[in-house]
N, C-alpha and C positions, 0 to 999 in steps of 0.2 A: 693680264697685268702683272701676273706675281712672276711669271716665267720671264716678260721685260724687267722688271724690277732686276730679278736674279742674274739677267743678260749686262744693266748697265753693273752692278756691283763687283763682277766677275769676270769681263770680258770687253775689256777696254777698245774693240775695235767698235765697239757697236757704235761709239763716237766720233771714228778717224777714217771710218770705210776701208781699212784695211783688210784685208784677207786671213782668216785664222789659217795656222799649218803653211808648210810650204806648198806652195799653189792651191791655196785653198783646202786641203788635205784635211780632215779630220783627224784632231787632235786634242790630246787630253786640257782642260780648262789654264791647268797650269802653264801649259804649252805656249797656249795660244797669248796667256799674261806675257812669259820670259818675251816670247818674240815681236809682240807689241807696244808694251810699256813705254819703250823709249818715242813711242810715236804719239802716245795720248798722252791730251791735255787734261789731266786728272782736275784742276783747280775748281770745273765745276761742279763739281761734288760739293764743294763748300760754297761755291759763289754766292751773296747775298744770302747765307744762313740766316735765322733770324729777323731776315728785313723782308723777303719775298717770300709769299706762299703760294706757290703754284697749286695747290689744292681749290685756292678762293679765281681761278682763272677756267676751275676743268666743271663739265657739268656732271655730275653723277644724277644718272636718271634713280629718282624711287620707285616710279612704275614702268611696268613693261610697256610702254607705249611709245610715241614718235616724242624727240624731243620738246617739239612746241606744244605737244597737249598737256605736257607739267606741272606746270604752272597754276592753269586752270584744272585738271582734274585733285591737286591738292588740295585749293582751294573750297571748291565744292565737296573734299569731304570736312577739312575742317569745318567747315561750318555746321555740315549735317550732325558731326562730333558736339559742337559746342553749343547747338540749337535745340538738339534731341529731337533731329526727324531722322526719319527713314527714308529707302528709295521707292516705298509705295506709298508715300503722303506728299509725293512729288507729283504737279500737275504739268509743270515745267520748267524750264533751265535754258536762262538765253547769253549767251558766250559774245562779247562784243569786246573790240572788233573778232570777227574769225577768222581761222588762218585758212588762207586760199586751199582748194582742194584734200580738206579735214574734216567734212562735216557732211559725211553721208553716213547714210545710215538704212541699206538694202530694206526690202518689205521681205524679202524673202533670206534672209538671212547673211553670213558672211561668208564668204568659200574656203579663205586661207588668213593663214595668220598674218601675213603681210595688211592685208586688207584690213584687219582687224585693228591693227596697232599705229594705222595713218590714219584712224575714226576717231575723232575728238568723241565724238555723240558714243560710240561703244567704250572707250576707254571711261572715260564718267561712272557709264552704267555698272561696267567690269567693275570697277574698285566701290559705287557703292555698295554692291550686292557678294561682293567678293575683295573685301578691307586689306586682306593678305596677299598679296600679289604674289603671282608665280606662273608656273607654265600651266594652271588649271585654268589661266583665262584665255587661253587657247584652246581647250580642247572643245571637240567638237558640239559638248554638252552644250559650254556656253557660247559657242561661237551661233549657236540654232535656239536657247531657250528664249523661251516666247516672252519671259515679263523682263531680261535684259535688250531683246529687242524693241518692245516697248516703250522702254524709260527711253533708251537710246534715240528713238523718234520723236521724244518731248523735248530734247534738246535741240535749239538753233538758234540760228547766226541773230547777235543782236543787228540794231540799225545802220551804225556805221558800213564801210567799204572794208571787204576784207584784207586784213595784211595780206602780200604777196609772200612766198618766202622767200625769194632773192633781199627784201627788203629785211625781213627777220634776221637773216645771215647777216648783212650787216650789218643789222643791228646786236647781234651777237659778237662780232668779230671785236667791235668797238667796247666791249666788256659788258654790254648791256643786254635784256632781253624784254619782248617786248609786254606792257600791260595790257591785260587781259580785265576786263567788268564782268561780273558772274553775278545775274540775278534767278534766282530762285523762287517759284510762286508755288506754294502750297495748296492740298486740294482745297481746305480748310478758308483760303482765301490771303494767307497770310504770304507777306515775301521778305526776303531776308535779300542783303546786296552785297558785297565786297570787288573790292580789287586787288590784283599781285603783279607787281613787275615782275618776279623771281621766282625759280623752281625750286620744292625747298634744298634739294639735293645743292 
């Protein structure tokens, strides 16, 4: 992002598909301005300052996980945050509707980090039991510990029909994304409920 950033600021062909240097040539930044300038359309730099935010259109994930588990694994911690449980006073965690092919969760572990970050049910667990996300919810410790595999198999598809994700993407496209019901039952016996259309990012 910063090195695009630095590309549109500096280097006006990134907008016109114009060629830096003569035939493509590597050539110093300044170079490549003198011999393009007159072909770029600089005005969107400014276009709708002020009035459009492209930041409120882009998704910035909080967790390392698949875009559609966002939403919901936010949700389930705030609440854990604002209820004061833990992920071992969890008896279970049921995600309605579910997103199509999200919501496994191996008996014998997760192989790869791919595998890992298209798990609704691990992602959940990852950030109850690991609130700080980073590349340690990848590593092999937790991709194999036994009480995140665990919680991860308390978690499932509530009653509804799972969203497809060609249907999500649309739904996304359209500036929207989709809601997610996140109930919660305690061992204790107790359950707490929320919904979120939006990831908080």
């Amino acid at each position: 992002g910063i090195n695009n950033n630095l590309d549109g600021l500096d280097v006006p062909r990134c907008y016109t598909g114009t060629l830096c240097g003569d035939g493509g040539s590597h050539s110093s930044v300044g170079e490549k301005i003198e011999k393009t300038t007159n072909d770029a359309d600089m005005t969107w730099l400014t276009r709708d300052l002020g009035k459009q935010y492209l930041i409120m259109e882009t998704l910035l994930k909080a967790w390392p996980a698949d875009m559609w588990s966002q939403g919901a694994v936010e949700l389930v911690c705030k609440m854990a945050r604002e209820d004061g449980f833990g992920p071992d006073d969890i008896a279970g965690i049921t995600v309605d509707p579910a997103t199509e092919n999200r919501m496994w969760a191996p008996d014998e572990g997760f192989i790869s980090t791919v595998q890992a970050q298209f798990s609704l049910p691990y992602s959940i667990a990852a950030a109850l039991y690991a609130p700080i996300p980073g590349a340690n919810w990848y590593s092999a410790e937790m991709l194999n510990d036994p009480k995140i595999l665990a919680l991860a198999k308390r978690v499932k598809a509530g009653p509804s029909a799972e969203d497809s994700i060609s249907a999500e993407f649309d739904l996304f496209r359209s500036g929207n994304y989709p809601t997610k019901k996140i109930c919660i039952t305690l061992k204790n016996g107790k359950k707490y409920e929320g919904a979120t259309d939006c990831p908080v990012g």
